[in-house]
C-alpha positions in Angstrom: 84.5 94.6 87.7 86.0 98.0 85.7 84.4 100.0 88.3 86.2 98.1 90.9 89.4 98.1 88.9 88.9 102.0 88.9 88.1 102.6 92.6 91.7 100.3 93.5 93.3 102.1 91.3 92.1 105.8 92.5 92.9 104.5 96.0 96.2 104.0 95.0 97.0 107.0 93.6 95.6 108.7 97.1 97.7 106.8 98.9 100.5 108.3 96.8 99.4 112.0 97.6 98.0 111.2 101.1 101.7 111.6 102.6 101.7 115.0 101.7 99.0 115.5 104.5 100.0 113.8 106.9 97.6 110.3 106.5 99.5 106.9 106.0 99.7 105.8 102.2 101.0 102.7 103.3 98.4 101.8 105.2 95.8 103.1 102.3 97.4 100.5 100.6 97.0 97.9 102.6 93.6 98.4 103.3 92.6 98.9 99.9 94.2 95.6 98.9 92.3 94.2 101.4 89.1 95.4 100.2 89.8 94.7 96.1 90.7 90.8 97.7 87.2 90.7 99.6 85.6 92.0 96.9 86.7 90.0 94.0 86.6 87.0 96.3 90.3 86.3 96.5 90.5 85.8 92.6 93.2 87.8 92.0 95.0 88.2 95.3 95.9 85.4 97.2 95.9 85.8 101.2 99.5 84.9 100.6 100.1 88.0 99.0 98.4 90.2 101.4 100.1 89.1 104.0 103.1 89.5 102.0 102.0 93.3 101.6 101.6 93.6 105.3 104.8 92.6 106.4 106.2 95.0 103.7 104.2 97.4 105.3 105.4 96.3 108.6 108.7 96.7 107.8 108.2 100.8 106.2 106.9 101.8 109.5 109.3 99.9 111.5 112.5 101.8 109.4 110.6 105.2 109.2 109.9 105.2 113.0 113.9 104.3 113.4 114.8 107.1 111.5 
């Protein structure tokens, strides 16, 4: 299970420096807490909060592609 821990967070922190070359971090995000729910078998995230996380990352792309 640490190696998972480790991989989510290393995903995360590309997601943070993926927006400097052009790839969506949000998205990263989502996928990757999509992955660490499959894997872990929804222990510790509830489909509740990933869709929760996909409308919040809904909602980024909707403001970023108004402004």
């Amino acid at each position: 299970m640490v190696a998972l821990d480790i991989a989510l967070v290393s995903l995360f922190g590309f997601s943070l420096l993926s927006n400097f070359y052009g790839f969506p971090g949000n998205l990263t995000i989502v996928l990757g807490s999509l992955f660490y729910a499959v894997a872990t078998g929804f222990e510790t995230f509830s489909i509740t909060f990933l869709l929760t996380i996909f409308a919040i990352f809904l909602l980024f792309e909707f403001l970023e592609f108004l402004l």
